[in-house]
N, C-alpha and C positions, 0 to 999 in steps of 0.2 A: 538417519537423516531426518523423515520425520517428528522421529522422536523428540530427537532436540527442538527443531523448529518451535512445533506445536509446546512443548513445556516452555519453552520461555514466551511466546506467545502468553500463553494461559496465563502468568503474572500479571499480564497488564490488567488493569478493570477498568474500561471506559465503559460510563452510562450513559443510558437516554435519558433526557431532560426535557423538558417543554415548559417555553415560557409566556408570560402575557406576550399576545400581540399587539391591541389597540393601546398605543401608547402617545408619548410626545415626541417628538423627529429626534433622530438622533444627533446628538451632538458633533456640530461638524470642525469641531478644530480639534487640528494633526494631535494624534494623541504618540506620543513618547512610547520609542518598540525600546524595554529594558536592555543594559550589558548582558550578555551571557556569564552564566552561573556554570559552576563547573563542582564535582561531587561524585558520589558512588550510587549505583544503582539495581538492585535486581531486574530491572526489565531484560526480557529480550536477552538474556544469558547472563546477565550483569555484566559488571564491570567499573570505569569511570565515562563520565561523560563531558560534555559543552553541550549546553544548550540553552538555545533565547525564547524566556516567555511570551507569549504571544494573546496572552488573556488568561483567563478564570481556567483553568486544566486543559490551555492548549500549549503548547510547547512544540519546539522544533532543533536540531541538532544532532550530534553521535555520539553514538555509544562505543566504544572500545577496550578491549580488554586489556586487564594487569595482571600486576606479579601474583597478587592474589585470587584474583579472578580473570582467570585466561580466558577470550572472547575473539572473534572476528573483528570485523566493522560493520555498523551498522548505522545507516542518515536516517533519522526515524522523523517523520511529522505525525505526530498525536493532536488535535484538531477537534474543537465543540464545534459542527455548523451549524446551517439552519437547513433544512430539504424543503420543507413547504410550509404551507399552512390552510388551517382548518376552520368553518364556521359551519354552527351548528343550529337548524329553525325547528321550527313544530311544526305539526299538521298544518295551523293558522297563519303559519309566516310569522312567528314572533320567534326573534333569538334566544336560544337556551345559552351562547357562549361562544368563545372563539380562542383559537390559538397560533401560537407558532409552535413546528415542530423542529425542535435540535437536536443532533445523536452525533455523537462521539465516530470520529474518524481515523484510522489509522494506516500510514503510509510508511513502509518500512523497506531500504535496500539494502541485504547484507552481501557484503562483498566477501566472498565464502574458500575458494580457490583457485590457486593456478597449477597449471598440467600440462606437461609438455606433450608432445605430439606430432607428429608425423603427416605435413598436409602435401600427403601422395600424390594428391591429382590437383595440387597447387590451385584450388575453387576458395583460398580462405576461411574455410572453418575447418570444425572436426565433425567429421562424418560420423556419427554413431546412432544407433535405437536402443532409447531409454531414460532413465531419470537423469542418473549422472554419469558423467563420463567415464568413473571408475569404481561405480556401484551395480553389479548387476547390468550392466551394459551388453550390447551386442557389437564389438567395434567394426567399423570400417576403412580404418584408418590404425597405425601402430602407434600406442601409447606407452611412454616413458617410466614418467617419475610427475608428482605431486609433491608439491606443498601447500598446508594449509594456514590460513590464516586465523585460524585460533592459538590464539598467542598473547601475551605481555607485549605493549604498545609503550612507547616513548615519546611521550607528548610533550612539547612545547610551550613554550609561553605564548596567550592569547593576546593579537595587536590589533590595534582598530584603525582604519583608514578612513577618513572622511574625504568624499570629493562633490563637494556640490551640497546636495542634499540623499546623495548613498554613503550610507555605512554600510562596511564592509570585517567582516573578524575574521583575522587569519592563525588557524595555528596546522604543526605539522606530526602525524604518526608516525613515529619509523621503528623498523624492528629490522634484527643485526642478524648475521647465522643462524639462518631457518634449515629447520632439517626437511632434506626430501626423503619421500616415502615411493619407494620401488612400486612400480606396474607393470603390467602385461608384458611387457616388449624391450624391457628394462634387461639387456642382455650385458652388459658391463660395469653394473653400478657397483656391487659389488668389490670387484676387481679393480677401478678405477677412481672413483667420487663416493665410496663411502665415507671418508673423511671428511668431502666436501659440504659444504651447504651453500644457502643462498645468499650472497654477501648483503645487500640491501635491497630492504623493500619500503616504499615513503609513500604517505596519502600525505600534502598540504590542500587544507578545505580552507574554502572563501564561505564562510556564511553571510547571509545576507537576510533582511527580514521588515517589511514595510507594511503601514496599512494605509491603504489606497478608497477615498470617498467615490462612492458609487449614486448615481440617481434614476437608474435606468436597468439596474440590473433586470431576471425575468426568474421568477418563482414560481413554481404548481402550487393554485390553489383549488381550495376541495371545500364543497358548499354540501351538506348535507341534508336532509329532512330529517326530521324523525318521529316517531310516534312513541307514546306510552303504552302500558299493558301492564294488565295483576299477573304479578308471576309467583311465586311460590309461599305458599302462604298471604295472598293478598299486597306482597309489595312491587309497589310502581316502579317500573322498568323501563329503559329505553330501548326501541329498534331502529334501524337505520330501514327507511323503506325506499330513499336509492339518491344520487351521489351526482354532482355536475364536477368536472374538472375545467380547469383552462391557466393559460399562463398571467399572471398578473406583472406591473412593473413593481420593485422595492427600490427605498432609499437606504443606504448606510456604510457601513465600511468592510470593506475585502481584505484579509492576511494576502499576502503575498511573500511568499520565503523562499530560497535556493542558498542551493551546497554546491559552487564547482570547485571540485577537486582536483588537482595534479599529481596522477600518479608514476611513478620513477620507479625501475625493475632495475638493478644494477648485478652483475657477477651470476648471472643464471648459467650453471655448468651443463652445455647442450649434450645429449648423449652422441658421442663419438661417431656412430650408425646411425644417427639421426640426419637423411642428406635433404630434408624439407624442415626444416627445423623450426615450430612454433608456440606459442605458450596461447593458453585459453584464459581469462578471468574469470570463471564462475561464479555470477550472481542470484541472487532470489530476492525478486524484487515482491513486496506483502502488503495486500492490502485486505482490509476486513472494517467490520464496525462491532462493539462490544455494546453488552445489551443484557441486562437481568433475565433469568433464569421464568419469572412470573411473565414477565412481556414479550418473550422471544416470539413466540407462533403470530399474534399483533404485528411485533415492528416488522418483523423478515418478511410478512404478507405487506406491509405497509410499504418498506423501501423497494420491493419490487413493483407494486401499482404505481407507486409516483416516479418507478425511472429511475431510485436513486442507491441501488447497489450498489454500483459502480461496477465499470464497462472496460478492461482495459484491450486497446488498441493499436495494429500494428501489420505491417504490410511483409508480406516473402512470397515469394514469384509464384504463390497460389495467388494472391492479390490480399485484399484487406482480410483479416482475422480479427475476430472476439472473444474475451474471457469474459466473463466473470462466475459468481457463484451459482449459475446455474447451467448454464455453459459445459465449464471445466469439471474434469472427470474425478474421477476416484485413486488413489495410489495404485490398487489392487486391479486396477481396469485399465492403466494406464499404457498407451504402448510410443512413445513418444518416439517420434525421429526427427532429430539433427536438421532446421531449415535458415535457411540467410534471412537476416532483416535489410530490406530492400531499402527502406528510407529512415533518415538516422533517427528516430526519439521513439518508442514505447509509451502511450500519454492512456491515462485511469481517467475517464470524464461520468457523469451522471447523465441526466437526460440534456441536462441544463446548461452545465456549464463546467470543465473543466479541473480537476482535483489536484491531477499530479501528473509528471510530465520526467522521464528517463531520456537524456539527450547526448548528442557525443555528437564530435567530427571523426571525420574518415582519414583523416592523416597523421600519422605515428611519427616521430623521430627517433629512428634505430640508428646509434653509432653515429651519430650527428645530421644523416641522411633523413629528410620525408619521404615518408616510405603510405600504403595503403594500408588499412586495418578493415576489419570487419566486423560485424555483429549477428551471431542467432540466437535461436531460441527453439526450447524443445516444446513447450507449451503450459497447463495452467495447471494445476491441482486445487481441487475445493477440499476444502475443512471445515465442518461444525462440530466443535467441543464441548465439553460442558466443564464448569470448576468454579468452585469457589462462589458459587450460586451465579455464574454467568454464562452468556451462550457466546461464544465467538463465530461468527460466521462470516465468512470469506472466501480468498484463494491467493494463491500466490505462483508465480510466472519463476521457471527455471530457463536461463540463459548465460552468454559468454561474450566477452569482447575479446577477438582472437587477433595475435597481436606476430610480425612476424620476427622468427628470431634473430638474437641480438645481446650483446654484451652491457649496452645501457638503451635503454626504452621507457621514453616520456609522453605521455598521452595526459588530456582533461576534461571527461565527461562532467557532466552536470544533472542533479535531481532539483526538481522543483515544484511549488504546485500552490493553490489558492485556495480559498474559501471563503464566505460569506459570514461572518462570523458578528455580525449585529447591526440590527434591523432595527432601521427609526419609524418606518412608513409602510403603508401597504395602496398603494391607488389602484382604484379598482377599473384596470385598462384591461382585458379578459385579449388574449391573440388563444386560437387554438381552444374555442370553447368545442364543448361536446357533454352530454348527456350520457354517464354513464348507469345503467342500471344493473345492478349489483346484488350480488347475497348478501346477506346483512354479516355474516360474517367477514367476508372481504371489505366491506365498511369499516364493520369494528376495529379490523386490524389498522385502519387511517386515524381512529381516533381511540384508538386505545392509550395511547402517552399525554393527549392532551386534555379530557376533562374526565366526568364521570365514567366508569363502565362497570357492570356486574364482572367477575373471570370468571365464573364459569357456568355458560353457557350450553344447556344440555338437549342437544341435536344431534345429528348424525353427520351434518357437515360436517360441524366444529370438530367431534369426535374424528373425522376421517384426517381432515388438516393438522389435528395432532398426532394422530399415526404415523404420516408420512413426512413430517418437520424434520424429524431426526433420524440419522445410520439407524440402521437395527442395531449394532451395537455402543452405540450411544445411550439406548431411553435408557428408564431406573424406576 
């Protein structure tokens, strides 16, 4: 499971970039979100896809797999924002420069498998300890039969609705005789539905995609000092001798995008002994930021000082929960158990503001009847990679919407999420100042993307903060 995960991961290459700040306001008429483009892709397992440009290498959409390239489903938001920005003085108080910082963002839900199961003590989910339901698991609950959703997908033609001032693109997945795959508890399949399979299974997605003018949004910005020094061989160098933070307002415009989808379960043959009868959706929902292999130990120190890993978030009857990449645990270390998500949506924010957002109602239509549904979650796993001269670092959330059973079953979550994605202005209204005094190393990693920097920097910090950047079996 891993495996896959992380190699189609590894495909993508988003960069960090950094652009001029002091510039002219951004232009404020409604700029045109393109039709969706549709094509073949290696990302993320490949496949075919839909998806709506949203700027210069940001994109939004799914990914699905064909005849040639069998795949899941996967609502991917790939995303240039902006996280803060930097201005940099001398001893004297004279500006050496200033920037904005942009880094590549990635939001990914693959919609992975369904499992049927046994919900014994009728609480709504599947009880179990471990990654996945029928990997290595410890169950507590009797498990069936699986199907997975790696497959050949039968897409539709793309239609567009206008109502007012939303556009809306709808088109539908469907795949026909899915084979189930025997588990644990799977006492009759054999004997009875090996023949069988799963008559239909249908994602129709509503994509949606706007940009929204902003004049008030709030960005971290980071005022620096610095000083020169002869450094090796007599050349002039810069140090960071220490650092003020605070939020500033920005002018400009915000992506805003969502996917609700409707999804249809039709002809699921319950196992006979199955007298609590339920199906689970197994998703992994993926977030990370991509980043060259020379900047990693910089940016990774840098979007953690400004808050801007990203945080995902989410309530089960221990009360609120946090991931993210520092957080979240290791595969090898991982002991995960089976908990309910108490309030509907899973939401990824910065310090700031908001990225992405997993949402659902709680009522199912089984057999025509509204019926109750549920959601949990086992919890987070971090990954840093390396490939292809880049560093991925991130985590990603393993979870289920457990659905009860039923001969036809229609439900319609929604993925969603925003970004800041061009900056006309910067006014300098400070909320949340504070003086931070820093190692210059932890500096450097703030403005290592945005103007000059020697790499490498020969101390025993720096030396210790590349040590521990990466798995032991990661470095090279």
């Amino acid at each position: 499971m891993k495996k896959r995960i992380m190699a189609a991961i590894v495909a993508m290459a988003m960069l960090l970039s950094a652009l001029p700040m002091m510039g002219s306001a951004a232009d404020t008429a409604q700029p045109q979100i393109p039709e969706p483009v549709t094509g073949t892709t290696d990302m993320l397992g490949g496949g075919g896809y839909v998806h709506i440009q949203l700027g210069d290498n940001s994109e939004f959409g799914v990914i699905y797999g064909t005849e040639t390239n069998p795949n899941s489903i996967i609502i991917l938001a790939k995303v240039n924002k902006y996280v803060g920005s930097v201005e940099a003085y001398d001893s004297n108080g004279a500006k050496l420069g200033a920037k904005n910082l942009k880094v590549g963002m990635l939001f990914a839900q693959r919609l992975d498998t369904l499992v049927e199961f046994n919900d014994s003590n009728q609480n709504g989910m599947f009880d179990y300890t471990g990654l996945l339901p029928y990997e290595g698991m410890w169950e507590h609950e009797p498990v069936y039969k699986k199907v997975s959703l790696d497959t050949a997908w039968e897409r539709s033609e793309v239609t567009k609705t206008v109502d007012g001032d939303n556009t809306t693109w709808t088109f539908s997945l469907t795949a026909h005789n899915l084979t189930y795959i025997p588990l644990g508890n799977s006492q009759t399949i054999d004997e009875q539905v090996a023949n069988e399979t799963l008559d239909t299974l249908q994602f129709t997605f509503h994509l949606r995609a706007d940009k929204i003018y902003v004049d008030n949004a709030m960005m971290p910005h980071f005022k620096l000092t610095m000083e020169t020094y002869k450094g090796f061989m007599g050349k002039e160098r810069y140090r960071v001798t220490h650092m003020e933070r605070n939020m500033e307002n920005v002018s400009g415009w915000k992506t805003v995008y969502g996917a609700k989808y409707d999804q249809y379960i039709e002809g699921w043959d319950f196992d006979p002994t199955n007298a609590n009868p339920a199906l689970l959706l197994v998703f992994h929902s993926i977030f990370a930021h991509y980043v060259p292999i020379g900047e990693a130990l910089w940016i990774r120190q840098a979007m953690r000082n400004m808050g801007a890993n990203g945080t995902a978030k989410y309530y089960t009857d221990s009360g609120k929960e946090q991931v993210n990449d520092t957080t979240a645990v290791d595969e090898q270390t991982a002991n995960f158990r089976a908990r309910q998500l108490r309030h509907r949506f899973i939401e990824v924010d910065d310090s700031w503001e908001r990225v992405a957002r997993f949402a659902w109602v709680s009522n199912v239509t089984v057999d025509g009847q509204e019926m109750q549904m549920y959601a949990q979650i086992q919890g987070g796993l971090r990954h840093t990679v390396i490939a292809r001269g880049q560093v991925f670092t991130g985590f990603f959330l393993i979870g289920g919407l457990v659905y009860p059973g039923g001969n036809q079953i229609y439900h319609d979550p929604e993925v969603s999420g925003e970004a800041l994605t061009d900056i006309g202005s910067v006014t300098n209204n400070p909320v949340r100042p504070g003086l931070l005094i820093v190692a210059a190393i932890g500096a450097i990693a703030i403005i290592g993307a945005g103007f000059y920097l020697y790499r490498k920097k020969k101390n025993s910090e720096f030396e210790d903060l590349a040590e521990s950047a990466l798995p032991e079996e990661k470095k090279y």
